[in-house]
C-alpha positions in Angstrom: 0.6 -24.8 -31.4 0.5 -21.1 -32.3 -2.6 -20.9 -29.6 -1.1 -22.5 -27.1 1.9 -20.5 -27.1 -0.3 -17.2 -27.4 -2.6 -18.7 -24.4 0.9 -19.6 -22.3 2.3 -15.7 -22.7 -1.2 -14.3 -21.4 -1.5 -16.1 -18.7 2.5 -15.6 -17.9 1.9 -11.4 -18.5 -1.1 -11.8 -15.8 0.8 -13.5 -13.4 4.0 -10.9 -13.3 1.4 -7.8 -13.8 -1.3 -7.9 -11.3 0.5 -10.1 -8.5 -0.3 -9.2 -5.3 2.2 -6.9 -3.6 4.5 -7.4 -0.2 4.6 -4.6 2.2 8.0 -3.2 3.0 7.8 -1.6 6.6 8.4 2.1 6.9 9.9 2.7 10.5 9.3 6.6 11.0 12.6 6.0 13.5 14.9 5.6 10.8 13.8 7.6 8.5 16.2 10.6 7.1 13.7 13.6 7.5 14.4 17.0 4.9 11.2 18.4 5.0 10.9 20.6 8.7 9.1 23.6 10.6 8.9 24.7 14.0 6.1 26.5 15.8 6.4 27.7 19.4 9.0 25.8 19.8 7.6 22.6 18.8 9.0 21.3 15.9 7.6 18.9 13.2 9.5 16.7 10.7 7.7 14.6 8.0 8.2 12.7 4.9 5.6 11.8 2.2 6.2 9.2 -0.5 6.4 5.7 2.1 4.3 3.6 0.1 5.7 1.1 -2.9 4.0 -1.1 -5.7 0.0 -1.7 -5.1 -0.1 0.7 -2.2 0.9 3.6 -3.8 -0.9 3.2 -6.8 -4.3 2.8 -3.9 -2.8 6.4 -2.9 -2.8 7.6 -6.6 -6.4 6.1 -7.3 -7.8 7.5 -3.9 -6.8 10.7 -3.0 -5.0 10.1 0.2 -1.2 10.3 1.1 0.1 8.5 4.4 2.6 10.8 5.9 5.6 10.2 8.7 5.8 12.6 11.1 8.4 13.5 13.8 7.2 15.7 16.4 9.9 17.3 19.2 8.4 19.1 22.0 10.2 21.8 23.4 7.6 24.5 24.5 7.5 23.5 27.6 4.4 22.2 28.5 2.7 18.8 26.8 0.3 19.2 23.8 -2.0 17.2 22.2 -1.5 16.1 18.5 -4.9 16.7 17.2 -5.9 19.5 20.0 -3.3 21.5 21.1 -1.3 20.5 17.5 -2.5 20.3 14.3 -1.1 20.4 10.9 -2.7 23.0 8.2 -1.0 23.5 4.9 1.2 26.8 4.3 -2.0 29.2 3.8 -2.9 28.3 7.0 -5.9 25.7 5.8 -6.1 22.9 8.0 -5.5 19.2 7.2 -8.1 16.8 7.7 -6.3 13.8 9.0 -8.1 10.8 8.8 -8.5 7.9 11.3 -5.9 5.3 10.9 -8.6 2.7 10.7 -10.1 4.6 7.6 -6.7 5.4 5.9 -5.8 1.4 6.1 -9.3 0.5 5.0 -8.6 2.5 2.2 -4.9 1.8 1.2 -5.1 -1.7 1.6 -4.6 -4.6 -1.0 -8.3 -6.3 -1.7 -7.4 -9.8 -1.6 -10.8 -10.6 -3.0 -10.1 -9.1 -6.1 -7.6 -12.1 -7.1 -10.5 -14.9 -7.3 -10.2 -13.9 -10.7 -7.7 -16.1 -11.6 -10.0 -18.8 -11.1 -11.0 -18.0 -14.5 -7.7 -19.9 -15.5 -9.5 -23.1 -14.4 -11.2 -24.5 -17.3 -7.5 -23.7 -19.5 -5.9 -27.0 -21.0 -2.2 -27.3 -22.5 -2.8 -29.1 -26.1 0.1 -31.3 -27.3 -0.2 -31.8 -31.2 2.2 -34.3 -33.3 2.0 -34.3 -36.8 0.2 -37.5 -38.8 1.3 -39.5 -41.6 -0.3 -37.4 -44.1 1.7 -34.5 -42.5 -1.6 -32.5 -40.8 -1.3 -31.5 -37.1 -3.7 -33.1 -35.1 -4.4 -33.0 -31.1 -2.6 -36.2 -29.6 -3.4 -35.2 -25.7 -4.7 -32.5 -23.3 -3.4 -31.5 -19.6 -6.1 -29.8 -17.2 -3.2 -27.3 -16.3 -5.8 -24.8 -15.3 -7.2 -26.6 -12.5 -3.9 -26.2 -10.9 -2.9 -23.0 -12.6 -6.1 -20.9 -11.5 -6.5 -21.8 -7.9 -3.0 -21.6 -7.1 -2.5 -18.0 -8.3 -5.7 -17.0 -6.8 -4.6 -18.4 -3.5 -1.3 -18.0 -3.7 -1.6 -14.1 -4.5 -4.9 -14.0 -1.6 -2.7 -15.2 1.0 0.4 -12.5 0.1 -2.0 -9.7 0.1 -3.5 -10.6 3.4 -0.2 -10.5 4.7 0.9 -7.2 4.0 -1.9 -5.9 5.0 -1.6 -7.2 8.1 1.8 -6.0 8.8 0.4 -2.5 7.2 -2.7 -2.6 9.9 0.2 -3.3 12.7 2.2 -0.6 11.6 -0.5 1.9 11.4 -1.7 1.4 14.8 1.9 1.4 16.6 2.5 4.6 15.2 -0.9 6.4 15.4 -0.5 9.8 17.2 -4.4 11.0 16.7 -5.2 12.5 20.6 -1.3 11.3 21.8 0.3 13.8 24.6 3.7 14.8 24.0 5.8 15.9 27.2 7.7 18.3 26.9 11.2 17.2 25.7 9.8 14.0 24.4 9.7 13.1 20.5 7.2 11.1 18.7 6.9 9.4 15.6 3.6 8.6 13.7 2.2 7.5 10.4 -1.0 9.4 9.1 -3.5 9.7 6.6 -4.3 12.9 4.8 -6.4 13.4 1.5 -4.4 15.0 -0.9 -3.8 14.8 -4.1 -0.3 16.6 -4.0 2.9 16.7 -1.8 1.9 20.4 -0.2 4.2 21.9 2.7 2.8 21.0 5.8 3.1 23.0 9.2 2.1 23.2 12.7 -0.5 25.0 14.6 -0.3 25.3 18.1 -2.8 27.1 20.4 
């Protein structure tokens, strides 16, 4: 009895801890913007810190911070994010910003990686009584495992595939790599920079 209950609470802390992770939108509309610069009279907004759960821990692990940006053009002619605009840190180094297919490919869930749970197959649920001669002994067995093991590894394949799908959507409506800004006109985007800290960023404009 004393396995059973010790196999039951490993297989209950799996589930809870390495569950497969939703993916809350970020909308760089609404977001409440501190962090700010302006540079010939272009002014940039951003916010670090979007991600939650598995995706942020991918940013940990990898090196790479997605960022929302804000960008107001008032200089009176349009400019390129990317050409005529580009972020660099306070020193003046510039920021590599990476391709939003690249920064999804590497901030994504793996759903792959939860075909481990299949391992869970083979796992039984022993039911003991206790005999005349007042010894436990085995009185049935229930293939719980065949259940158990496929349906966390689908369950938890099919969530992450999900949110990375609406992560993928949301990268590409806001990606501002080679966008023109009019002048007057705002734009919002979501980028990928590798960094492993949350350094001031600014604009460059030639």
């Amino acid at each position: 009895m004393r396995i059973i209950k010790i196999t039951l609470l490993l297989i209950t802390i799996a589930s809870f801890t390495s569950c497969a992770s939703g993916y809350k939108m970020i909308e760089p509309e609404t977001i409440n913007y501190i962090s700010t610069n302006e540079s010939d009279n272009v002014k940039l907004e951003y916010k670090y810190d979007l991600l939650h759960k598995k995706y942020a821990k991918k940013e940990e692990k990898k090196g790479v911070k997605l960022v929302a940006i804000k960008i107001t053009n008032n200089s009176g002619k349009a400019v390129m994010f990317g050409r005529d605009a580009k972020l660099t840190y306070e020193n003046g180094t510039e920021v590599y910003v990476m391709e939003n297919e690249k920064a999804f490919k590497t901030l994504k869930q793996s759903p792959a990686s939860y075909l481990w749970y299949l391992l869970l197959t083979p796992v039984n649920l022993y039911t003991t009584d206790t005999n005349s001669n007042g010894f436990q002994e085995e009185t049935s067995s229930t293939p719980i495992g065949l259940i158990l093991g496929p349906g966390l590894a689908g369950g938890n394949m099919i969530a992450a595939s999900s949110a990375n799908k609406k992560f993928k959507e949301e990268l590409l409506e806001y990606n501002v790599n080679g966008t023109i800004i009019k002048n007057g006109e705002t734009k919002y985007g979501l980028i990928g920079i590798e960094a492993d800290s949350f350094d001031a960023l600014k604009l460059k404009i030639k």
